[in-house]
NUDOGU-48809 format. One record per residue (C-alpha): residue number from 1; residue in one letter; x, y, z. Coordinates in pm, whole numbers. Layout:
(tifi NUM 'a' (X Y Z))
...
//
This chain:
(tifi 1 'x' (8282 -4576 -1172))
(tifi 2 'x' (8437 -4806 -907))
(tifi 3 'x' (8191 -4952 -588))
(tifi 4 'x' (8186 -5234 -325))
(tifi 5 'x' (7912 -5481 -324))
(tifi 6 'x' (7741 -5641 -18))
(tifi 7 'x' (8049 -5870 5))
(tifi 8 'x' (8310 -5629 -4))
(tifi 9 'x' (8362 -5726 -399))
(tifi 10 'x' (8488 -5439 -659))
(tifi 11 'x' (8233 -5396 -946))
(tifi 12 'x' (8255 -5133 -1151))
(tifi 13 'x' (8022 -5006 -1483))
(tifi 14 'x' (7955 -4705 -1654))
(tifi 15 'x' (7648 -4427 -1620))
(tifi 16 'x' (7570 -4216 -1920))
(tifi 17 'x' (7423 -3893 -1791))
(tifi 18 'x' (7183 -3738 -2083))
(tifi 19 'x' (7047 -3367 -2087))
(tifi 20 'x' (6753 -3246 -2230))
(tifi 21 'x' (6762 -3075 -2581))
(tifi 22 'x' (6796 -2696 -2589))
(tifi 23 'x' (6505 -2483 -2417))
(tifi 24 'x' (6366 -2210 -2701))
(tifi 25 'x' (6059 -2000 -2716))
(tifi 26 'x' (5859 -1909 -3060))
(tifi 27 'x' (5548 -1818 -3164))
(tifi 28 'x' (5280 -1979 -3351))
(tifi 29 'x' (5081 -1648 -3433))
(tifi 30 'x' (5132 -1288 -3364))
(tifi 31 'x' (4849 -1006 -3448))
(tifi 32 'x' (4955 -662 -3482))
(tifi 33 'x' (4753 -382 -3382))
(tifi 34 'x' (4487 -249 -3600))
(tifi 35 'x' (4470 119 -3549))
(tifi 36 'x' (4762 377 -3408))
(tifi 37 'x' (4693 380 -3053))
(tifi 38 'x' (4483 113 -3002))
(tifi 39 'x' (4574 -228 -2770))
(tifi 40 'x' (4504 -487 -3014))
(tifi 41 'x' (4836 -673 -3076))
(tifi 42 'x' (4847 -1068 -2935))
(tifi 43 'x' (5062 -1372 -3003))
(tifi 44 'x' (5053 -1753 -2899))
(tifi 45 'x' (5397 -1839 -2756))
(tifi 46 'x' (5510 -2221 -2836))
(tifi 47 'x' (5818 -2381 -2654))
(tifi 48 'x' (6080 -2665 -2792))
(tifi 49 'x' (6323 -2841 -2593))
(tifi 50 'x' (6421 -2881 -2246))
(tifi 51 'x' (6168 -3056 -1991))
(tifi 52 'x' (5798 -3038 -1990))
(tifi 53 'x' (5594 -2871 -1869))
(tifi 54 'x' (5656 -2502 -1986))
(tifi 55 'x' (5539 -2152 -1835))
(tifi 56 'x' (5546 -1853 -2024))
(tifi 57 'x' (5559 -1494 -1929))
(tifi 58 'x' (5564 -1163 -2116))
(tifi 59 'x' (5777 -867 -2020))
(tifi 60 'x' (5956 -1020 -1752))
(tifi 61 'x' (5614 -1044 -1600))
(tifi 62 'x' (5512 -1367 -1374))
(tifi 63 'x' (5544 -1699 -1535))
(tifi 64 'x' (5204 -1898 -1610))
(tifi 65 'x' (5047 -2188 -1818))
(tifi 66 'x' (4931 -1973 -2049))
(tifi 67 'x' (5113 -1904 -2343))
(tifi 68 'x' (4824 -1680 -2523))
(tifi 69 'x' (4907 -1305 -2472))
(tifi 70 'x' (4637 -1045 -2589))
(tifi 71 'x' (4576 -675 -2554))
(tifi 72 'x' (4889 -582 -2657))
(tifi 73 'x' (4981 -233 -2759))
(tifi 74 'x' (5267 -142 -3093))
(tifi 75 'x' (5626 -195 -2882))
(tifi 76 'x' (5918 -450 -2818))
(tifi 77 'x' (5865 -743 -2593))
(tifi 78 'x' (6065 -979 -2474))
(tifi 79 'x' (5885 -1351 -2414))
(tifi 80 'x' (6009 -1558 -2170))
(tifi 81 'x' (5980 -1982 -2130))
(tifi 82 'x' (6073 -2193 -1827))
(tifi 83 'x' (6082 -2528 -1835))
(tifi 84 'x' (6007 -2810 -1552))
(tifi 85 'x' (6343 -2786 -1449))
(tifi 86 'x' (6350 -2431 -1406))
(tifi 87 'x' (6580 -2387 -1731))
(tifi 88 'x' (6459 -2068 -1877))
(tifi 89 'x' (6497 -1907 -2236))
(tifi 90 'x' (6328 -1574 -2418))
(tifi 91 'x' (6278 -1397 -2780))
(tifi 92 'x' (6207 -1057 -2862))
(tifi 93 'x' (5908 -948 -3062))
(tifi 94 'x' (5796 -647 -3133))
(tifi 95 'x' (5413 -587 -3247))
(tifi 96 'x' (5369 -280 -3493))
(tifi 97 'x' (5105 -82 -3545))
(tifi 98 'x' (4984 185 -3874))
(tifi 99 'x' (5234 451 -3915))
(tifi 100 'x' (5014 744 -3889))
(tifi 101 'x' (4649 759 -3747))
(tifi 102 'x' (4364 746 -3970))
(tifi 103 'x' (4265 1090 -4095))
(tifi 104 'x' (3994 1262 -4287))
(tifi 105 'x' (3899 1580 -4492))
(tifi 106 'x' (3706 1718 -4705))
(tifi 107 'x' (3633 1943 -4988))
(tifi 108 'x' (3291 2153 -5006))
(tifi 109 'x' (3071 2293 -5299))
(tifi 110 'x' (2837 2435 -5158))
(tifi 111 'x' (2421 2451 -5283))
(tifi 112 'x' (2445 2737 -5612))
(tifi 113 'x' (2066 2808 -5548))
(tifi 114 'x' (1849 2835 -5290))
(tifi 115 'x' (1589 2489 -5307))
(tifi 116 'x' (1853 2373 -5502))
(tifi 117 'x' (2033 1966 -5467))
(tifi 118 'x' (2330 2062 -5606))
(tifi 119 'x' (2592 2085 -5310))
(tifi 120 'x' (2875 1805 -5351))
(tifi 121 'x' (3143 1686 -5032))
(tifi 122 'x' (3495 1501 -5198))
(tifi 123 'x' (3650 1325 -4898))
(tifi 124 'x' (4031 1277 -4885))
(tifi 125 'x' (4129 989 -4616))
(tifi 126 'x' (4503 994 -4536))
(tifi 127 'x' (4672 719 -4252))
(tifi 128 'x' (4523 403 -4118))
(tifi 129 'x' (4560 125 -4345))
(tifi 130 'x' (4483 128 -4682))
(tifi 131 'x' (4246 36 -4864))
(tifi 132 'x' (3927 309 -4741))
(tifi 133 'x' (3551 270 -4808))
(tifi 134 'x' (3302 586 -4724))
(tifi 135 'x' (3003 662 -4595))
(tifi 136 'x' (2736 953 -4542))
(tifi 137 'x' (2476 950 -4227))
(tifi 138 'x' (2534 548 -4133))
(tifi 139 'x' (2455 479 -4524))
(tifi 140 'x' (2612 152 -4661))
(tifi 141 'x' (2990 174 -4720))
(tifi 142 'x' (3185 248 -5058))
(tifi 143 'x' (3490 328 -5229))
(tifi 144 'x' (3311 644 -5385))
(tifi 145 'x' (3507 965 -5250))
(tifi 146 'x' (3261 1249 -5378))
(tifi 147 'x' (2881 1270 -5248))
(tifi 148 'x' (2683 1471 -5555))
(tifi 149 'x' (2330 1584 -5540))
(tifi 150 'x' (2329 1754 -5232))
(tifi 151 'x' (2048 1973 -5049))
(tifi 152 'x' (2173 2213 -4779))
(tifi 153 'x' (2238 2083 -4434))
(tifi 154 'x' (2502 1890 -4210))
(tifi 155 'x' (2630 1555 -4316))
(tifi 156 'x' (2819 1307 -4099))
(tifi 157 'x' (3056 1145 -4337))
(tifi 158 'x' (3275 807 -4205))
(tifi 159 'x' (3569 653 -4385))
(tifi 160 'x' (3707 329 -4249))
(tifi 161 'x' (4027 195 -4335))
(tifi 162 'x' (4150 -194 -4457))
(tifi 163 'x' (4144 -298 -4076))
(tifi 164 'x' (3821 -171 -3972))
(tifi 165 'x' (3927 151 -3771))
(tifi 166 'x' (3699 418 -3823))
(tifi 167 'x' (3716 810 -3828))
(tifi 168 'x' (3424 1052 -3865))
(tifi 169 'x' (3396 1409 -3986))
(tifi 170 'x' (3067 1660 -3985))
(tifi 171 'x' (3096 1885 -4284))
(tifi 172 'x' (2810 2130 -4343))
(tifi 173 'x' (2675 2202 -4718))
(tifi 174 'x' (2574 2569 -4697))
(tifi 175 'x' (2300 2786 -4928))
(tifi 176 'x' (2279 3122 -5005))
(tifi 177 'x' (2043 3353 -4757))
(tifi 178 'x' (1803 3455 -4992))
(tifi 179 'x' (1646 3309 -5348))
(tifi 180 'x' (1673 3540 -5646))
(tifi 181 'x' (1387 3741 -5655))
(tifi 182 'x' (1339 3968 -5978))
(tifi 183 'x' (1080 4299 -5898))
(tifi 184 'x' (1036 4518 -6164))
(tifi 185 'x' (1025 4882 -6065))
(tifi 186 'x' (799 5042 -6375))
(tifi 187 'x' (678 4919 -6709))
(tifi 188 'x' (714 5123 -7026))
(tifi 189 'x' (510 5075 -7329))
(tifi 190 'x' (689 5079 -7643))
(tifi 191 'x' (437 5193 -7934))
(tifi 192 'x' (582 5191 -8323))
//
């Protein structure tokens, strides 16, 4: 480029104009959500390129310092960077969640006798996450599926699934009415 010092003189030189490397947006960590429904999902945007410092913003929503985004629910998002130039960039996400809620049923045998512990509950847990531990009245959690030994009365079985979620069902081991009572109506004597 040509220009005219204090003296009128001609000088020219050359200026090499430099740009900052490309602007992108990542993440570090992303969480899904734990049970169907829930608002659990998060993720820790990090930014490359272009000019410090960055602001982040999720959904189009306002830009801030911040680049930790929690409470989440299952969905697409779009997460946005802007740099200290005002150069902006974005990436889609999405955050998933189980497929179907967590579920759970249960088959009864109920007492034979009356006084008797011999009512059993089988529990079938469908949904959720996989793998599913069970438990009976706030006992200690297991993998056992069938409860044996059983006196008549109302149980509250729990199963919870491989990320903690949690579903309860009240299932009622019945008796019958009345114990067998034998009377005997008359006596004969047999004589030979």
């Amino acid at each position: 480029f040509p220009s005219h010092d204090k003296t009128g003189c001609l000088k020219s030189g050359t200026i090499t104009i430099t740009e900052p490397t490309l602007l992108s947006v990542s993440y570090s960590s992303i969480t899904h959500v734990d049970c169907k429904g829930n608002a659990t999902g998060s993720l820790v945007a990090v930014g490359s390129g272009g000019t410090l410092s960055y602001s982040y913003n999720v959904g189009g929503g306002a830009y801030s310092s911040n680049n930790g985004f929690s409470g989440l629910t299952a969905g697409n998002y779009t997460i946005g960077i802007k740099d200290g130039n005002g150069c902006v960039s974005s990436m889609n996400v999405t955050i998933t969640e189980p497929t179907n809620s967590l579920s759970l049923s249960s088959s009864v045998t109920n007492v034979d006798c009356k006084g008797n512990s011999t009512g059993e509950i089988k529990l079938i847990a469908s949904g959720g996450t996989a793998a599913y531990t069970y438990s009976v009245n706030g006992g200690t959690y297991g993998s056992n599926t069938s409860f044996t030994g059983l006196v008549a009365g109302s149980y509250s079985m729990m199963v919870k699934d491989n990320n903690g979620c949690t579903k309860s069902l009240n299932v009622s081991v019945s008796k019958p009415a009345t114990a067998v009572s034998v009377s005997v109506s008359s006596i004969v004597n047999v004589v030979s």
